[in-house]
Residue, then its C-alpha position, 0 to 999 in steps of 0.5 A: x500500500x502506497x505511503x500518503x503524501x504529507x500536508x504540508x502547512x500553510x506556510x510551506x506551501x505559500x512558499x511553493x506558490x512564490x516561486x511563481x515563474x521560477x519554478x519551471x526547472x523545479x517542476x520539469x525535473x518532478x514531472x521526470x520523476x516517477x509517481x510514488x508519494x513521499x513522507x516527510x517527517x519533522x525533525x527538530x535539531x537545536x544546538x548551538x545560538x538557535x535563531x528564526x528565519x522567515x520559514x526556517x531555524x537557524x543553529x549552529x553546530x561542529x559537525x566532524x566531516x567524515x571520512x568516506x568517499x563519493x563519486x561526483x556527478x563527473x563520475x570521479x571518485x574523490x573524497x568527501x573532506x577533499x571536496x569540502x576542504x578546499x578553502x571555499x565556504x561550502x552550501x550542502x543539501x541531502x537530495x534525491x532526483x525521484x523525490x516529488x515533494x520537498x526535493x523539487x523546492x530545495x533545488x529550485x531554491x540552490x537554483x536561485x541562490x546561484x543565479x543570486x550569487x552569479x559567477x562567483x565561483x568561490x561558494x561551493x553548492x553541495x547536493x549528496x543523494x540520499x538514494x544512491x542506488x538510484x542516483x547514477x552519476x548520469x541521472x545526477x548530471x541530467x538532473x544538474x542539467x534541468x537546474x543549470x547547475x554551473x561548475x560551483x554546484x555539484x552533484x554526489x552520490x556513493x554506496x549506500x553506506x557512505x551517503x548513510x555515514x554522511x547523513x549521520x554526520x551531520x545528524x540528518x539521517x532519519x531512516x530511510x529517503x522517505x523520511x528526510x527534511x528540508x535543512x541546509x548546511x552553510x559552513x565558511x571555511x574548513x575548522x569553523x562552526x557549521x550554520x544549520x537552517x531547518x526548514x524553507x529557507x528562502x534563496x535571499x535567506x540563504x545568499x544573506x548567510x553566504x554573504x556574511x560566511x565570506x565577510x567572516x572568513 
């Protein structure tokens, strides 16, 4: 028996409807995704400074990278520290291409931030699949394509048990991709605190960090 599809509340989806014209890339990738529902459950996650955002939780936390490898939308195999050591400040989301419910909204969203932050290339826009057996790194590179992702925002995927390791580590795994939730992590360079955003945060939301993240390092 298919899961039910989760009501989202009105604010999440006053979000949804904002995103007007924008969403056309967005929709594009859910139209390609099969039908199956998704449940999306709440996670609450407080440590460090918690502040509110418009649709969001803002917190801070040290999250030890872990030590595993991924493949990039590129099909090379590289290391996960080795990617988000490179001196850049590092924007991360836990995705998956066949989700049709809060995938489709937190892409649109990494789309926007990118057009916000133009040709700079020194933000690194991470998306880590949490269904690695069906994120290929060919369907993550179609999945980019659909964004427009540029050279700044990369695609990851692995064995399950690295994307699981991962998920851990930054204490978003929550059993199964069924279950994940919007949250973001925004980091402004290797050893600094990582901001962590529960929830819709909005792509003005999310440049604002970016751009206080690159004056603080």
């Amino acid at each position: 028996m298919a899961r039910p599809v989760r009501s989202y509340p009105a604010h999440a989806l006053a979000l949804v409807l904002a995103a007007g014209s924008a969403w056309g890339p967005a929709r594009a990738l859910a139209n390609d995704a099969p039908d199956a529902p998704a449940r999306h459950a709440q996670h609450e996650h407080c440590a460090g400074t918690t502040t509110t955002l418009h649709h969001a939780k803002r917190s801070t936390s040290d999250y030890a990278v872990p030590d595993v490898r991924l493949v990039r939308d590129d099909g090379k195999e590289v290391s996960l520290a080795g990617e988000l050591d490179d001196g850049r400040p590092v924007v991360l989301q836990f995705i998956f291409t066949t989700c049709t419910t809060i995938c489709p909204l937190m892409a649109q969203t990494f789309a926007r931030l990118q057009e916000k932050l133009g040709d700079d290339h020194r933000v690194h826009l991470v998306s880590i699949s949490i269904d690695p057996e069906q994120d290929t790194p060919a369907r993550l590179r179609e999945y980019a394509r659909k964004l427009h992702a540029g050279p700044q925002w990369r695609y990851y995927t692995g064995t399950v048990q690295a994307s699981v390791a991962v998920q851990r580590a930054f204490n978003a795994y929550l059993g199964d991709k069924m279950n994940h939730t919007p949250t973001t992590f925004l980091r402004a360079a290797p050893g600094r605190a990582w901001v962590r955003i529960d929830g819709f945060a909005s792509a003005d939301e999310l440049a604002s960090e970016v751009r206080e993240l690159v004056a603080s390092r």
